[in-house]
C-alpha positions as CSV (number, residue, x, y, z in Angstrom):
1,X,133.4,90.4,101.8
2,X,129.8,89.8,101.2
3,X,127.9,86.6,100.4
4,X,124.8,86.2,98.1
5,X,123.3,82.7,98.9
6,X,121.8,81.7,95.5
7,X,120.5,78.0,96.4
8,X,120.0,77.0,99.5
9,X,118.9,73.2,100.1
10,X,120.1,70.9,102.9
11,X,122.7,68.7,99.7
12,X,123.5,71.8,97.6
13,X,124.3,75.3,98.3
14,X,125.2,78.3,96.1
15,X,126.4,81.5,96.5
16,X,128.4,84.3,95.8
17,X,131.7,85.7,97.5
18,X,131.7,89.5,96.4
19,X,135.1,91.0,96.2
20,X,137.3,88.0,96.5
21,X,138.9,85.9,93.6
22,X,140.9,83.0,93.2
23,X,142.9,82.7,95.7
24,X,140.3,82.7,98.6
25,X,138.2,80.0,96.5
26,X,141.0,77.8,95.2
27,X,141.9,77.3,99.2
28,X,138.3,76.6,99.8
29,X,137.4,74.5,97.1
30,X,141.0,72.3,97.8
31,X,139.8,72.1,101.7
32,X,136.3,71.1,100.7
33,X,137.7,68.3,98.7
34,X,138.9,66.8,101.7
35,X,135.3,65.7,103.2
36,X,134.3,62.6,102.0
37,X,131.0,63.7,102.0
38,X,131.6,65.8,99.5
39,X,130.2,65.3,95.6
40,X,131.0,68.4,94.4
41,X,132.7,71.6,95.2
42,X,134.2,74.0,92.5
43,X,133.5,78.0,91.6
44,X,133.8,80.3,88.5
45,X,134.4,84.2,88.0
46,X,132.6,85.2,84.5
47,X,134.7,87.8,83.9
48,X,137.8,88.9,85.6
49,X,137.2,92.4,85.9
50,X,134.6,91.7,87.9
51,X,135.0,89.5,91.1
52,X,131.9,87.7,91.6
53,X,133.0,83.9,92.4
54,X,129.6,81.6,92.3
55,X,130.7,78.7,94.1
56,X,128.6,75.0,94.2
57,X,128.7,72.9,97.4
58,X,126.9,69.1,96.9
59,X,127.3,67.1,100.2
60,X,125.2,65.2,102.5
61,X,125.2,68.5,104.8
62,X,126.1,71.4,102.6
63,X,126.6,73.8,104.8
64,X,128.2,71.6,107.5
65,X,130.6,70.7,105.4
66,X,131.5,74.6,104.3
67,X,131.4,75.2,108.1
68,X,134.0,72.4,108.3
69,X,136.2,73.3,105.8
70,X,136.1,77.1,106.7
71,X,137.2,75.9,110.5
72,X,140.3,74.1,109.1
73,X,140.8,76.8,107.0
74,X,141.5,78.8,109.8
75,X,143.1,76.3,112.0
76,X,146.0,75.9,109.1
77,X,146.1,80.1,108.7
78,X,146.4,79.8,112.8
79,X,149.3,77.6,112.8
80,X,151.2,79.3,109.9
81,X,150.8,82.7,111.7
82,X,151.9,81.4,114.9
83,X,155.1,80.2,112.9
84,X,155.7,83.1,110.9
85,X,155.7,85.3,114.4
86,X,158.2,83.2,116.1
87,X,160.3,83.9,112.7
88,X,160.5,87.6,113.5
């Protein structure tokens, strides 16, 4: 995975996630909307052949609030693992 940053300003930030599609952004952009401080938060792909999500953060703290969606991101993946394991 590699990220482009596009706009960087303390209430928006932009970028690029190379090589991923939807379903890394959809789970993003659904944890993002969880923060109140959120105004906006939402991707597109131009062309599906070609992975290239640009996604749009507006917050009072953009990149806090990517840092704190990516964090319960990975808490929720954590727990789900730790389930799945005891399954086996």
């Amino acid at each position: 995975m590699e990220l482009n940053i596009l706009e960087n300003q303390p209430e928006r930030l932009k970028f690029e996630i190379l090589g991923e599609g939807h379903t890394l952004c959809n789970a993003l952009r659904k944890e993002l909307w969880n923060d109140k401080s959120v105004k906006i938060a939402g991707y597109s792909i131009g062309h599906a052949l070609v992975p290239r999500p640009v996604f749009t953060i507006e917050a009072a703290d953009a990149k806090k609030a990517l840092t704190e969606a990516i964090k319960r991101l990975k808490k929720e993946n954590k727990e789900l693992r730790d389930v799945f394991k005891k399954v086996k």
